[in-house]
C-alpha positions in Angstrom: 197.7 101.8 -173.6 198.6 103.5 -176.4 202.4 104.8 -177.6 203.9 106.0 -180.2 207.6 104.7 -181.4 209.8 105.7 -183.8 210.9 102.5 -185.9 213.7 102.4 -188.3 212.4 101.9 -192.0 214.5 98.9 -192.8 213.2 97.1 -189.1 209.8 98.8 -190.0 209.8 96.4 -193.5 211.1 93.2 -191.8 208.3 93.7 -189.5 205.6 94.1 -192.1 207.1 90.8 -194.4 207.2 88.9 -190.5 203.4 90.0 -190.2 202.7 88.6 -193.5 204.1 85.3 -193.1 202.2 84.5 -189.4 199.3 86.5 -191.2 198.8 88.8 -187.7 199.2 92.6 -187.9 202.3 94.2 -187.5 201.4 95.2 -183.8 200.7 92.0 -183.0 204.0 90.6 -184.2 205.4 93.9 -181.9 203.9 92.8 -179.1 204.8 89.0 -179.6 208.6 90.1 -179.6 208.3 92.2 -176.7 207.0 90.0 -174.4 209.6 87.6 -175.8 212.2 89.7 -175.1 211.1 90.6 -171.4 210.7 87.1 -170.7 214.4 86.0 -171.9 215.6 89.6 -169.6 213.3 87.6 -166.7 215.0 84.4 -166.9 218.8 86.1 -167.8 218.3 88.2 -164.4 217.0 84.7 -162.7 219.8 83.2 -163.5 222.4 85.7 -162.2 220.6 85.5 -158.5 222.0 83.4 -156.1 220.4 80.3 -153.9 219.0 82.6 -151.2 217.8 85.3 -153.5 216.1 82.7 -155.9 214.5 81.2 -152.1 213.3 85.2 -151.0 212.2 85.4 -154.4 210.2 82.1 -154.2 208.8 83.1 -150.7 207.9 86.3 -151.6 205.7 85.0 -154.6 203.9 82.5 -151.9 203.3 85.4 -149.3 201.2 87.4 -152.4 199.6 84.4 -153.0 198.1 83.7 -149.5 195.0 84.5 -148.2 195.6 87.5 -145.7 191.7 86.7 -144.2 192.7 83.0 -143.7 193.7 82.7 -139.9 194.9 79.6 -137.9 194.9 79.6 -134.3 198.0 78.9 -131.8 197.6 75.3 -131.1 196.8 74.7 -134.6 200.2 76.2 -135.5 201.8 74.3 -132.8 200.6 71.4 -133.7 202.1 71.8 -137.4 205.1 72.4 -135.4 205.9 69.7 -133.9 
């Protein structure tokens, strides 16, 4: 995708000199931060949740991971049961 940004001159710079040192392009070094800063906001908000949020969290991650053809039959699940 494709947007346009208006960057400050003197950030604009620093960018170009941090693109020069890692020898990527300036969009990469964009995109690098980005992600770096969306990750630190992940694991700040992660932090702030409480044990039974982090634990709905956690089982909602599983329940997108399952397999919603896979089925198990009552005695099977009864016997995990017990």
């Amino acid at each position: 995708m494709r947007k346009n940004i208006d960057i400050d001159e003197s950030l604009l710079t620093k960018l170009k000199i941090l693109s020069v040192f890692e020898e990527v392009s300036v969009k990469s070094v964009m995109e690098k931060a980005v992600s770096f800063y969306v990750e630190y906001k992940e694991k700040e908000r992660l932090k702030t949740l409480s044990e039974e949020d982090k634990e709905d969290l956690g089982l909602l991650l599983l329940m997108q991971q399952a397999d919603r053809n896979d089925v198990v039959s009552r005695d099977e699940l009864m016997k995990a049961l017990d």
